[in-house]
C-alpha positions as CSV (number, residue, x, y, z in Angstrom):
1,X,1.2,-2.3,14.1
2,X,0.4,-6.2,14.6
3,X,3.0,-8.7,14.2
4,X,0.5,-9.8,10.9
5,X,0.6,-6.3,9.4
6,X,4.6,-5.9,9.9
7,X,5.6,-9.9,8.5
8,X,3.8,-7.9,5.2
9,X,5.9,-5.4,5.2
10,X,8.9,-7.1,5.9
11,X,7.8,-9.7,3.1
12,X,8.7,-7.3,0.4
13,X,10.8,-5.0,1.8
14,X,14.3,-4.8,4.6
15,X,13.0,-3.3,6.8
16,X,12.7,-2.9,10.9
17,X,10.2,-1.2,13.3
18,X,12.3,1.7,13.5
19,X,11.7,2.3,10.2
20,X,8.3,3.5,10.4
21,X,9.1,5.2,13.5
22,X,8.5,9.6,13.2
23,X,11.2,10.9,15.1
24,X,10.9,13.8,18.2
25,X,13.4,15.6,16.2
26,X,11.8,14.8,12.8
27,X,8.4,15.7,13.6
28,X,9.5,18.9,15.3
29,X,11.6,19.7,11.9
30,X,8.2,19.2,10.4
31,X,5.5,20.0,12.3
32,X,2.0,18.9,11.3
33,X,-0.6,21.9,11.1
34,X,-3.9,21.5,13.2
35,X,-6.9,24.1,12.7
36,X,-9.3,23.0,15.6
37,X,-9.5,18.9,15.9
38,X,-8.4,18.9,12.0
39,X,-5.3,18.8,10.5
40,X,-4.5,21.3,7.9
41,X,-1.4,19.8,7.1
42,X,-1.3,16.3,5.2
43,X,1.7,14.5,5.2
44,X,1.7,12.9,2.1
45,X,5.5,13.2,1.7
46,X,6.1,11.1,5.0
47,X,4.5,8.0,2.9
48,X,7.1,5.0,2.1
49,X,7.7,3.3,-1.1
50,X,8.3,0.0,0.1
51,X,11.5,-1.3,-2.6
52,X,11.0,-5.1,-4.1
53,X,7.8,-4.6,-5.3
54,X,7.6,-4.5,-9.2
55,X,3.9,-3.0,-9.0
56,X,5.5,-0.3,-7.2
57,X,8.6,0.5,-8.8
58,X,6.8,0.9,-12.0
59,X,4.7,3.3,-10.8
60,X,7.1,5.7,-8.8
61,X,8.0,8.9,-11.2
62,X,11.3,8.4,-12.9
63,X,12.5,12.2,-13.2
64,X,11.5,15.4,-11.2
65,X,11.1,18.5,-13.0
66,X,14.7,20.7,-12.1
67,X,12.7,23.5,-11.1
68,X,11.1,21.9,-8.0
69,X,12.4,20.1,-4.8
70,X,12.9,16.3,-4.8
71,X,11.0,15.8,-1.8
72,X,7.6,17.2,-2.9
73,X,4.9,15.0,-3.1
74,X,4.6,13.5,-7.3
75,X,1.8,14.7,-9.0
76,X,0.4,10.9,-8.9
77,X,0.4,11.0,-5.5
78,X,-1.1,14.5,-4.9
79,X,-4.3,13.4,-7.3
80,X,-4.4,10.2,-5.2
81,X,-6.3,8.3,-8.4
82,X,-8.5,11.5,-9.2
83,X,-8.3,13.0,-12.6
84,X,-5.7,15.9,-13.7
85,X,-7.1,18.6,-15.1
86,X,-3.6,21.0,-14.5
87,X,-0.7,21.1,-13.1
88,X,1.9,23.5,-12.0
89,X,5.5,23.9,-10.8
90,X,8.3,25.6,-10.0
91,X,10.1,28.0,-7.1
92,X,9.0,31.8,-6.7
93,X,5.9,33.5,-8.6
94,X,5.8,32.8,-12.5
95,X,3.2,33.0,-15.1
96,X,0.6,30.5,-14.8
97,X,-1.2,29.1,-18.2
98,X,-5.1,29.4,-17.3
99,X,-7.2,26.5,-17.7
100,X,-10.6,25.8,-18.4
101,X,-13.0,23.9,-15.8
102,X,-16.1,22.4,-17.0
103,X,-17.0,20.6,-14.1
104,X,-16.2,21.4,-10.2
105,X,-12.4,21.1,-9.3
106,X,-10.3,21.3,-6.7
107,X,-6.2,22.4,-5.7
108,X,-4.0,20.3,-4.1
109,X,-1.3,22.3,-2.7
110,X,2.3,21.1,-2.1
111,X,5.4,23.3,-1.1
112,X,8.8,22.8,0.8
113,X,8.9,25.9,2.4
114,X,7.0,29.1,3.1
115,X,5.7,32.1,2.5
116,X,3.5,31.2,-0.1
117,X,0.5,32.5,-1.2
118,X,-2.3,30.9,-4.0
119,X,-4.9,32.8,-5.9
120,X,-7.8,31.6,-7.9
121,X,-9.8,34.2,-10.4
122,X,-12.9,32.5,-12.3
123,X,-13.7,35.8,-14.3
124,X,-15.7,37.2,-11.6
125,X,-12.3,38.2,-9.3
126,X,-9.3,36.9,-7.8
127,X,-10.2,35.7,-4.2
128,X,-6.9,33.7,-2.3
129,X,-7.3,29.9,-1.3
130,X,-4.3,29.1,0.3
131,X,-2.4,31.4,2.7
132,X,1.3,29.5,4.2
133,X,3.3,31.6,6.1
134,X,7.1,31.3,6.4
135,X,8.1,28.0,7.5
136,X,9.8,25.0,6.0
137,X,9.3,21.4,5.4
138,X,6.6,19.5,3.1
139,X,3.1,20.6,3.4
140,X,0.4,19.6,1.3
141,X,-3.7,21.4,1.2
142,X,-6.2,20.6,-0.9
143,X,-8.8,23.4,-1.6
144,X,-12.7,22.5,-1.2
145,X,-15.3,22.5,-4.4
146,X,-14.1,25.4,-6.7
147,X,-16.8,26.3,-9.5
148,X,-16.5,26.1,-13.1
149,X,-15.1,28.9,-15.8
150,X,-11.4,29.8,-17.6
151,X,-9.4,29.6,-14.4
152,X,-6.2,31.6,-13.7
153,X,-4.6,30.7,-10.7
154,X,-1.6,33.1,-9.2
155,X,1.0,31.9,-7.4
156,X,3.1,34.3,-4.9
157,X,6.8,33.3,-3.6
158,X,10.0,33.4,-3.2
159,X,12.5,31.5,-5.3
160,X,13.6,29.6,-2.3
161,X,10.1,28.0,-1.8
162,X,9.6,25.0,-4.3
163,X,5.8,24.1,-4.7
164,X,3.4,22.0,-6.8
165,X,-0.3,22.3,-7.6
166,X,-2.3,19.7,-9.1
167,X,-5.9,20.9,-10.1
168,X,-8.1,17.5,-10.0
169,X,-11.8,17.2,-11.1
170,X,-14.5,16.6,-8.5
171,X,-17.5,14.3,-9.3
């Protein structure tokens, strides 16, 4: 990072170098994912709310639902500025409300922990889009284009694994 880019950060915020420094021992806690040149994993939960910055603080969540981890990416942050269509929380494998896409959507995936194990059924069968195998530490995935139809999605996990699905529309 430039000298420029830093005097920016340090304009609104205490903070040092070290501070946007990922350590050996904190990457190794949470590895990052790679399929091929790509990675699968994206590390939304490693981003920094900088304090001091009023534009900021009013748009950081207030209150986490109980049922799911602190440290899981908001739902604000896991649409990234797309619309929500759904969304969906909690540890282990309840009941899902379906939902009904008119348009092409998409998943965005966030857990703490793993196994976990996502389903999508569209009316014309259940087909999985997200297979995580037992770890731990913040992951996030977002599905490609999904098609259109009354949606049920199926979520399978333990109660120790604390996850979050956003279902965004696609243009």
């Amino acid at each position: 990072m430039t000298d420029e880019v830093f005097d920016q950060y340090r304009a609104v915020a205490d903070v040092t170098r070290d501070d946007f420094m990922i350590s050996t021992e904190e990457r190794s806690a949470n590895p990052l994912m790679c399929e091929g040149e790509d990675f699968v994993t994206r590390d939304v939960g490693a981003y920094v709310f900088l304090q001091g910055s009023p534009e900021i603080e009013q748009s950081m969540p207030t209150e986490e639902p109980a049922a799911v981890e602190v440290s899981l990416p908001s739902t604000e942050s896991l649409a990234d500025g797309r619309t929500v269509l759904a969304s969906f929380d909690g540890p282990g494998a309840p009941q899902l409300e379906p939902f009904d896409a008119v348009d092409n959507y998409a998943l965005v995936i966030a857990s703490d922990g793993g196994p976990l194990k996502v389903t999508v059924d569209d009316g014309s069968g259940e087909r999985s889009i997200y297979h995580r195998p037992e770890s731990s530490g913040i992951s996030t995935y977002e599905t490609s284009a999904l098609g259109t139809g009354n949606i049920s999605v199926t979520v399978e996990a333990t109660e120790q694994v604390g996850w979050r699905i956003v279902v965004i529309a696609l243009p």
